[in-house]
VOVEX-191803 format. One record per residue: residue number from 0; residue in one letter; y, x, z of N, C-alpha, C in turn. Coordinates in Angstrom, 2 decimals. Layout:
// residues N
{nr:NUM | rest:a | n.north:Y | n.east:X | n.up:Z | ca.north:Y | ca.east:X | ca.up:Z | c.north:Y | c.east:X | c.up:Z}
...
***
This chain:
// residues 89
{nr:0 | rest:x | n.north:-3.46 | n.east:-12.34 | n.up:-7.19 | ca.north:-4.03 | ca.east:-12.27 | ca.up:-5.88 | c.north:-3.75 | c.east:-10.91 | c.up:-5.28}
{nr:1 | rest:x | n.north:-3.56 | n.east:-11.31 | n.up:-3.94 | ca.north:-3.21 | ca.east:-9.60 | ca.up:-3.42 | c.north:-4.88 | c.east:-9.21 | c.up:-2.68}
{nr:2 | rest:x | n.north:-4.95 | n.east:-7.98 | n.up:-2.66 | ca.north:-5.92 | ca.east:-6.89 | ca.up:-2.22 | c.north:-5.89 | c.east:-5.90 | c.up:-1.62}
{nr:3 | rest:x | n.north:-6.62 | n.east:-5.46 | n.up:-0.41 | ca.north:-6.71 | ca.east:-4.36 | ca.up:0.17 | c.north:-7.53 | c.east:-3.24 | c.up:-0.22}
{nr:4 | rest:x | n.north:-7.06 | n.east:-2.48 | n.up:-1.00 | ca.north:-8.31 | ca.east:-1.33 | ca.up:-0.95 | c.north:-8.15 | c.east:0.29 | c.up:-0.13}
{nr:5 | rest:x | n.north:-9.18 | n.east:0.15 | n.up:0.21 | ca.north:-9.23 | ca.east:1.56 | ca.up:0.70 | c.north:-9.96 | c.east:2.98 | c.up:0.15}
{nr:6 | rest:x | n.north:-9.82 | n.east:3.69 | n.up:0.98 | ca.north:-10.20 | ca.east:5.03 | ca.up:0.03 | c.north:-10.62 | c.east:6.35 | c.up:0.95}
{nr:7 | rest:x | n.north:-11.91 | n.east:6.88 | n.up:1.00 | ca.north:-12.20 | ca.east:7.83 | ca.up:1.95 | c.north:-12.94 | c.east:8.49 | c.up:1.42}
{nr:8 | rest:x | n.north:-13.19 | n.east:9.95 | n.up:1.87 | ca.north:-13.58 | ca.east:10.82 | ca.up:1.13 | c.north:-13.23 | c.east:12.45 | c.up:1.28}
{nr:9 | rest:x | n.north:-13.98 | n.east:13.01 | n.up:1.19 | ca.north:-13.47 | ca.east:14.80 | ca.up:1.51 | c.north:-11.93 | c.east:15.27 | c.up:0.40}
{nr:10 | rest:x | n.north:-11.26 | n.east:15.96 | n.up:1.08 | ca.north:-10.11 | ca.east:16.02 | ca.up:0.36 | c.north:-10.48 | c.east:17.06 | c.up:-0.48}
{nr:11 | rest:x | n.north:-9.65 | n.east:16.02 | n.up:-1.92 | ca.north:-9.84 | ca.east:17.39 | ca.up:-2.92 | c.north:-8.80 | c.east:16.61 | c.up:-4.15}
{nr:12 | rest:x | n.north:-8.12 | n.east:17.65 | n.up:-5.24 | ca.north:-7.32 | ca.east:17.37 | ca.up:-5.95 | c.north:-7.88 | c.east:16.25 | c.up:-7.15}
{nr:13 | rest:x | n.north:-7.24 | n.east:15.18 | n.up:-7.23 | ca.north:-7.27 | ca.east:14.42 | ca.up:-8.38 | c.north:-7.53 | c.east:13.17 | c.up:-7.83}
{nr:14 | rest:x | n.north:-7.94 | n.east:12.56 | n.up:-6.64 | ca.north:-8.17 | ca.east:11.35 | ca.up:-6.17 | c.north:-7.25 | c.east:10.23 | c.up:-6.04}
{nr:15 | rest:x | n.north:-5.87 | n.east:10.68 | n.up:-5.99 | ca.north:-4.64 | ca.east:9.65 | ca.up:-5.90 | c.north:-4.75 | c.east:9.76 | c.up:-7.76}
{nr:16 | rest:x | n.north:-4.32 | n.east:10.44 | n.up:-8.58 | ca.north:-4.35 | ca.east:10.52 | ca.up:-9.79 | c.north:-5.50 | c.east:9.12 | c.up:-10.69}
{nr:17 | rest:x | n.north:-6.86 | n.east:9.87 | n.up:-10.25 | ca.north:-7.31 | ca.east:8.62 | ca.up:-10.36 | c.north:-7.60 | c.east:7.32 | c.up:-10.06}
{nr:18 | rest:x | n.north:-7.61 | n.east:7.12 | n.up:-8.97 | ca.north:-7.03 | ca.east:5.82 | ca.up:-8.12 | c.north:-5.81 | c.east:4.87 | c.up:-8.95}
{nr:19 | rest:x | n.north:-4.80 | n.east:5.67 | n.up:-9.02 | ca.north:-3.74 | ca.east:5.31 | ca.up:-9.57 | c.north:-3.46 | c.east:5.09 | c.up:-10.90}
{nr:20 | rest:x | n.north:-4.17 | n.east:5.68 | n.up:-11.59 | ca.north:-4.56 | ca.east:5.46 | ca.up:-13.09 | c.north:-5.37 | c.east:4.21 | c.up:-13.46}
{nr:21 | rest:x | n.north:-6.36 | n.east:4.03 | n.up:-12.60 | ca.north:-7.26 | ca.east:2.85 | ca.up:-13.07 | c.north:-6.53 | c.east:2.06 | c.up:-12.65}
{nr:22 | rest:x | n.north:-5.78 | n.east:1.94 | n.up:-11.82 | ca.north:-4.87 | ca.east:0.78 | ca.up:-11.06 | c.north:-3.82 | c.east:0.22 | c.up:-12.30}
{nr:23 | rest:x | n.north:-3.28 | n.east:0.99 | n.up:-12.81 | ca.north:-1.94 | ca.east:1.03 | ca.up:-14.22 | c.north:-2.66 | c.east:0.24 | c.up:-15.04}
{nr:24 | rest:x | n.north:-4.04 | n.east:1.14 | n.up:-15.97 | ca.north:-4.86 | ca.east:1.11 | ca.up:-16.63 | c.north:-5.12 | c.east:-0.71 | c.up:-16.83}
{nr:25 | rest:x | n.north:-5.68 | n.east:-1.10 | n.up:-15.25 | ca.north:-5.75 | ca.east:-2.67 | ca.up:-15.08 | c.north:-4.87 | c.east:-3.66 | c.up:-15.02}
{nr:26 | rest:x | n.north:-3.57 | n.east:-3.26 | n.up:-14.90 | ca.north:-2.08 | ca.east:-3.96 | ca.up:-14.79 | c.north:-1.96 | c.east:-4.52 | c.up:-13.09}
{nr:27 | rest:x | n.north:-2.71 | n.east:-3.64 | n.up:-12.20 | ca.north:-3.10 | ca.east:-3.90 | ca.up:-10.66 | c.north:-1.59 | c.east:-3.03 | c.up:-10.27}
{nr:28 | rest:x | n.north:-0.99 | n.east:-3.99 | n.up:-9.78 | ca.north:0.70 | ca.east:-3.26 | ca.up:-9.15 | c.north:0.06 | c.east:-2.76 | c.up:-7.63}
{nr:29 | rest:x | n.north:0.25 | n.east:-1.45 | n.up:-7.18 | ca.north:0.54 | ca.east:-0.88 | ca.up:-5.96 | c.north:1.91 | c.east:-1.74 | c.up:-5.00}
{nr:30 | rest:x | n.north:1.81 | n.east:-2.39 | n.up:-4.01 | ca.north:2.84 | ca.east:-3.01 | ca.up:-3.49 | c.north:3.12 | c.east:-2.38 | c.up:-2.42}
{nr:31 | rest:x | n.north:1.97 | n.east:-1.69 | n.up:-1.77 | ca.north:2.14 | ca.east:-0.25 | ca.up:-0.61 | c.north:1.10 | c.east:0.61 | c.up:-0.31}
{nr:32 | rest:x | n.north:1.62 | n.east:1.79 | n.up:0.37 | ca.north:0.51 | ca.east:2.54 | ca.up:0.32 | c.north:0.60 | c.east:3.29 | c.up:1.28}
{nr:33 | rest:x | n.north:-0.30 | n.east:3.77 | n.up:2.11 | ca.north:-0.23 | ca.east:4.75 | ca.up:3.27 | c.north:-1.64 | c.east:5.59 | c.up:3.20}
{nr:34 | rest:x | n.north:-1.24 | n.east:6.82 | n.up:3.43 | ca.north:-2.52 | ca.east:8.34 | ca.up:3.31 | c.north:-2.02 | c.east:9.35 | c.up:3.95}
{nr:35 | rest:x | n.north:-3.30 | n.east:9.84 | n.up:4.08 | ca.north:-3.07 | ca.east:10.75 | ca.up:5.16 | c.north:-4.58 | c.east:11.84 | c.up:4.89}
{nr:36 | rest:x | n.north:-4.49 | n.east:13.26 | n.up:5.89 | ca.north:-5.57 | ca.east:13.63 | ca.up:5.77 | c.north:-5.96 | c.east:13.83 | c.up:7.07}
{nr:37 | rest:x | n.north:-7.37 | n.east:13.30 | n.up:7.69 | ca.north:-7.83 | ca.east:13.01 | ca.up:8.80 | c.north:-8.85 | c.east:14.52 | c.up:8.90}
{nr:38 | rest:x | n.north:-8.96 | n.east:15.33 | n.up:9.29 | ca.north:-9.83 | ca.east:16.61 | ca.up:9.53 | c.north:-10.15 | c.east:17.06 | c.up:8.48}
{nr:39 | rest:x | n.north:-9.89 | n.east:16.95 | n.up:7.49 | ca.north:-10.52 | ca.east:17.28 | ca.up:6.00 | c.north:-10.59 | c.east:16.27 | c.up:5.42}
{nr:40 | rest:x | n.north:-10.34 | n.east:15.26 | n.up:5.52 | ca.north:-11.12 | ca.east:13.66 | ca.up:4.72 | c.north:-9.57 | c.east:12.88 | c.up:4.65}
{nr:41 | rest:x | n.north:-9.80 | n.east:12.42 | n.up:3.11 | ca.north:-8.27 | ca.east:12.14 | ca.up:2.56 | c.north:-8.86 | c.east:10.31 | c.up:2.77}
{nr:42 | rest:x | n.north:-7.87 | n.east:10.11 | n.up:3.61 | ca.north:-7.82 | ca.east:8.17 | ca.up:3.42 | c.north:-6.82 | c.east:7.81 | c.up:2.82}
{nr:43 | rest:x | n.north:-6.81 | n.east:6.89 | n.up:2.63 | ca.north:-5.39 | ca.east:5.99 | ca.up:1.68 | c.north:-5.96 | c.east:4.72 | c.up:2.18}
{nr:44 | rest:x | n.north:-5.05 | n.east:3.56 | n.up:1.77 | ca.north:-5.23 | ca.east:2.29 | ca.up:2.47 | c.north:-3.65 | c.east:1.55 | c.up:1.06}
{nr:45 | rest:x | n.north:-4.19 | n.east:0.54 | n.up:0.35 | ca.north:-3.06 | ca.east:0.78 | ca.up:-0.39 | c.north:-2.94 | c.east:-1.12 | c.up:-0.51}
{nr:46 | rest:x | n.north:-2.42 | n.east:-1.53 | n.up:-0.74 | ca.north:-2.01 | ca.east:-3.24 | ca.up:-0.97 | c.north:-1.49 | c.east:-3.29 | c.up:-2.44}
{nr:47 | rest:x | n.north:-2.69 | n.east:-4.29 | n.up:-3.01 | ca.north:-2.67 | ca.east:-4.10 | ca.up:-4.40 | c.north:-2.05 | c.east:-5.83 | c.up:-4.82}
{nr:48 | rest:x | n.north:-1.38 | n.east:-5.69 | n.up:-6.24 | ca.north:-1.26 | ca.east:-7.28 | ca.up:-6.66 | c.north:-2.13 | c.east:-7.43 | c.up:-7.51}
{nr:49 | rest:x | n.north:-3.03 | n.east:-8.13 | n.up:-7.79 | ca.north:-3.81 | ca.east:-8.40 | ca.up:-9.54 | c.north:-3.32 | c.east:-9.31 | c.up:-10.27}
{nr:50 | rest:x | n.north:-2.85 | n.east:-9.37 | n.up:-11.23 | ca.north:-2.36 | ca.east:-10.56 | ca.up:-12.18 | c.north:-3.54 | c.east:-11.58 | c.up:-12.37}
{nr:51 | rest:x | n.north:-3.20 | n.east:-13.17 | n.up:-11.93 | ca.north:-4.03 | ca.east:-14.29 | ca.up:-11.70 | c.north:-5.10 | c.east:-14.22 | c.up:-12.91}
{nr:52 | rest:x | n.north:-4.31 | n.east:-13.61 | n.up:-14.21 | ca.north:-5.35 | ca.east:-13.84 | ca.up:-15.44 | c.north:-6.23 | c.east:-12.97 | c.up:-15.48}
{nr:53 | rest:x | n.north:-6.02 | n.east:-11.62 | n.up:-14.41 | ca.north:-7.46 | ca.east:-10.56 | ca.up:-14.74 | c.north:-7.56 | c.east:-10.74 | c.up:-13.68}
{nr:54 | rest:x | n.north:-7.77 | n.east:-11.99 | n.up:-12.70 | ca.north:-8.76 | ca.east:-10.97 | ca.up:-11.67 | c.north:-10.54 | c.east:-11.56 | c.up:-11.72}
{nr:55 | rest:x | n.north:-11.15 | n.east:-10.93 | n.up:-12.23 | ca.north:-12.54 | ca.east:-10.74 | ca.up:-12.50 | c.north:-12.83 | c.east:-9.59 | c.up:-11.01}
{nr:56 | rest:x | n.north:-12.94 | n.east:-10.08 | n.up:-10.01 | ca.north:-13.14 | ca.east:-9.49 | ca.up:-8.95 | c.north:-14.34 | c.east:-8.24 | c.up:-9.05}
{nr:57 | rest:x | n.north:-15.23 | n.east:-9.34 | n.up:-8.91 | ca.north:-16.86 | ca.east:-8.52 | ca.up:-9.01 | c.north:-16.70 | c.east:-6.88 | c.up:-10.20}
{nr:58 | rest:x | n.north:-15.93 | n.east:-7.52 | n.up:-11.55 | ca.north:-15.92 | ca.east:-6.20 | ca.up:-12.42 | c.north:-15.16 | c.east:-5.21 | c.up:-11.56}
{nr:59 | rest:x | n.north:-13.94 | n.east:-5.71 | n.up:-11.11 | ca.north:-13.01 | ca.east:-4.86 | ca.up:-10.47 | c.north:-13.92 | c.east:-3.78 | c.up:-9.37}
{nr:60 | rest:x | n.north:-13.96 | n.east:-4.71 | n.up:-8.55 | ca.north:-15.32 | ca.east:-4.18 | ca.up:-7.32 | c.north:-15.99 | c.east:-2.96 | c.up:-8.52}
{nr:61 | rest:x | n.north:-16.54 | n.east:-3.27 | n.up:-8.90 | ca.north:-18.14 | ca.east:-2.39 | ca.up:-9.74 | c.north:-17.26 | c.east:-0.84 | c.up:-10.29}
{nr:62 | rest:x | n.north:-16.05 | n.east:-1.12 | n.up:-11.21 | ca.north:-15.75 | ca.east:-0.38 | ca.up:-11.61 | c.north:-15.17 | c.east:1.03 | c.up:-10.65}
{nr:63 | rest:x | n.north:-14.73 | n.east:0.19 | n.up:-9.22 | ca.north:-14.00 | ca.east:0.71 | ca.up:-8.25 | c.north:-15.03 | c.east:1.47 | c.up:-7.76}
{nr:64 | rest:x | n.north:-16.52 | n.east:1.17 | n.up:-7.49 | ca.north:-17.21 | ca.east:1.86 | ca.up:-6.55 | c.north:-17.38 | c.east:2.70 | c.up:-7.62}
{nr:65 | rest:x | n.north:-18.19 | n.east:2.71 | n.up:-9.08 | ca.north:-18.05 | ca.east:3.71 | ca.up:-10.06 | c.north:-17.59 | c.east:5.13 | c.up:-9.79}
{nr:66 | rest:x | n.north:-15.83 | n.east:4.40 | n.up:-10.16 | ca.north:-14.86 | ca.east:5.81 | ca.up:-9.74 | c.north:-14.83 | c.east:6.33 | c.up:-8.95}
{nr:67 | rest:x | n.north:-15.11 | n.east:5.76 | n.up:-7.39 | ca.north:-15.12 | ca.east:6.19 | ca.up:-6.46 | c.north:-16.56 | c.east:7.38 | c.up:-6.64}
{nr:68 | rest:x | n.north:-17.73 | n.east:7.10 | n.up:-7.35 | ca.north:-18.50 | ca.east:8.28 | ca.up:-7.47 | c.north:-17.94 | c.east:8.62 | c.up:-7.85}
{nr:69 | rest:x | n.north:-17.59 | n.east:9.05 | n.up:-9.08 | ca.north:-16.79 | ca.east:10.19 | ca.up:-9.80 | c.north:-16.29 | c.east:10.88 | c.up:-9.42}
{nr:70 | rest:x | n.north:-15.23 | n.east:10.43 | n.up:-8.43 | ca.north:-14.53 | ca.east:11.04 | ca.up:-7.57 | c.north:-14.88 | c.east:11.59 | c.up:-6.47}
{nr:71 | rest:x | n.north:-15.95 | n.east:11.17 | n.up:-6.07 | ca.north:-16.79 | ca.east:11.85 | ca.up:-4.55 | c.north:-15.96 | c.east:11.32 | c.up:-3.51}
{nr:72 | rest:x | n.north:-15.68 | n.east:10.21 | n.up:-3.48 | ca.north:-14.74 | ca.east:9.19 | ca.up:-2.43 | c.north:-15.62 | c.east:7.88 | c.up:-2.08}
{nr:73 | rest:x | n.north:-15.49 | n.east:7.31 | n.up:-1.34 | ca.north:-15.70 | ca.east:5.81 | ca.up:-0.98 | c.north:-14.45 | c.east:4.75 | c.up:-1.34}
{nr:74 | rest:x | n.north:-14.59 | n.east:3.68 | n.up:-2.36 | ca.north:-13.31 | ca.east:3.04 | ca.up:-2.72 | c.north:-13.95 | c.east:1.78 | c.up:-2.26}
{nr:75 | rest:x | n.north:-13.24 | n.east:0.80 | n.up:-1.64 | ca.north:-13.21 | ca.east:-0.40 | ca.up:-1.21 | c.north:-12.03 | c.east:-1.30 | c.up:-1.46}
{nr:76 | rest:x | n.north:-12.63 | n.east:-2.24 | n.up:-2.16 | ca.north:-11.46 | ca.east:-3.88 | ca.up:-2.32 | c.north:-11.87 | c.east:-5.08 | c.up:-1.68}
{nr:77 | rest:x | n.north:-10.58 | n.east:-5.60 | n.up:-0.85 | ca.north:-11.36 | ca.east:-6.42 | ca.up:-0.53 | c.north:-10.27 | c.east:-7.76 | c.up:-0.26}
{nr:78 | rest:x | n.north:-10.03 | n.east:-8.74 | n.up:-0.81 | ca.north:-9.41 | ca.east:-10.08 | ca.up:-0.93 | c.north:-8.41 | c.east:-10.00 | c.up:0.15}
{nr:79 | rest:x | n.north:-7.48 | n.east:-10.31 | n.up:0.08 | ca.north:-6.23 | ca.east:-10.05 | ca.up:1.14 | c.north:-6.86 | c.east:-11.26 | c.up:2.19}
{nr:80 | rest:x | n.north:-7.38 | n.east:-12.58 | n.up:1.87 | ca.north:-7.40 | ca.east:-13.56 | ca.up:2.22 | c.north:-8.60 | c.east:-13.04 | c.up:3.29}
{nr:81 | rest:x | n.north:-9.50 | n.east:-12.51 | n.up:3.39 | ca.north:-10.44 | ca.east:-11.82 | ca.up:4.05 | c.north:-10.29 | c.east:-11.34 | c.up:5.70}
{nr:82 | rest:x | n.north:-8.94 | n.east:-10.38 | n.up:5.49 | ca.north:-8.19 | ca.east:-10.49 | ca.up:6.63 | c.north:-7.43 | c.east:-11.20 | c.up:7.51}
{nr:83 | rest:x | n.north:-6.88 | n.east:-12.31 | n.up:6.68 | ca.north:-6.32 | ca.east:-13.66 | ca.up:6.77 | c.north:-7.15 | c.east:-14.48 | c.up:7.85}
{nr:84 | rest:x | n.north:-8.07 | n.east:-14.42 | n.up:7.24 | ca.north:-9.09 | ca.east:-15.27 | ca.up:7.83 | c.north:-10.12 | c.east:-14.87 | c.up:9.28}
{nr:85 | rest:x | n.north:-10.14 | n.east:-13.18 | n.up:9.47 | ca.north:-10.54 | ca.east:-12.58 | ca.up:10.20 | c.north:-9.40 | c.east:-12.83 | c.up:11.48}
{nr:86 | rest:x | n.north:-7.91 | n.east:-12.75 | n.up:11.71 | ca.north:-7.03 | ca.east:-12.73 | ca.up:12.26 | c.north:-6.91 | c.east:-14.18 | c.up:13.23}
{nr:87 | rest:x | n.north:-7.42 | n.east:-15.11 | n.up:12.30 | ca.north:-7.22 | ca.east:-16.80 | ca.up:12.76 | c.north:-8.05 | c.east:-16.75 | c.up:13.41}
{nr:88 | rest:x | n.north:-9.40 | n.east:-15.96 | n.up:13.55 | ca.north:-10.70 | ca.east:-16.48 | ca.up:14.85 | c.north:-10.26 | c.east:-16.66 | c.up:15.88}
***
């Protein structure tokens, strides 16, 4: 299944690192990615693949907001189909 997640948060070193690690870590392929730093505050916006056999969404979700404390970021996933469906109204 593909996924949108996003990523916001005061800029500071190690946030793509870990982002990107748990992503490997899960076998979650990066398919694109765009970031930037908005006044101080690092966004990313990235299009993820999950392999059909792990996607356990909800864990994914939990673990994501997790790191995202850790990290002192806001991380968001959210079903490609989501937008899909927002677009057709």
């Amino acid at each position: 299944m593909r996924a949108i997640l996003t990523n916001i948060g005061a800029d500071k070193a190690g946030i793509i690192a870990g982002v990107s690690t748990y992503l490997a870590k899960n076998e979650i392929n990066i398919l694109d990615v765009s970031q930037t730093i908005m006044n101080g505050y690092f966004t990313m916006m990235m299009m993820v693949e999950i392999p059909d056999e792990k996607v356990d969404f909800e864990k994914i979700t939990t673990e994501l907001n997790e790191l995202g404390e850790k990290l002192g970021v806001e991380i968001k996933i959210r079903n490609e189909k989501l937008y899909q469906a927002m677009h057709q109204l």
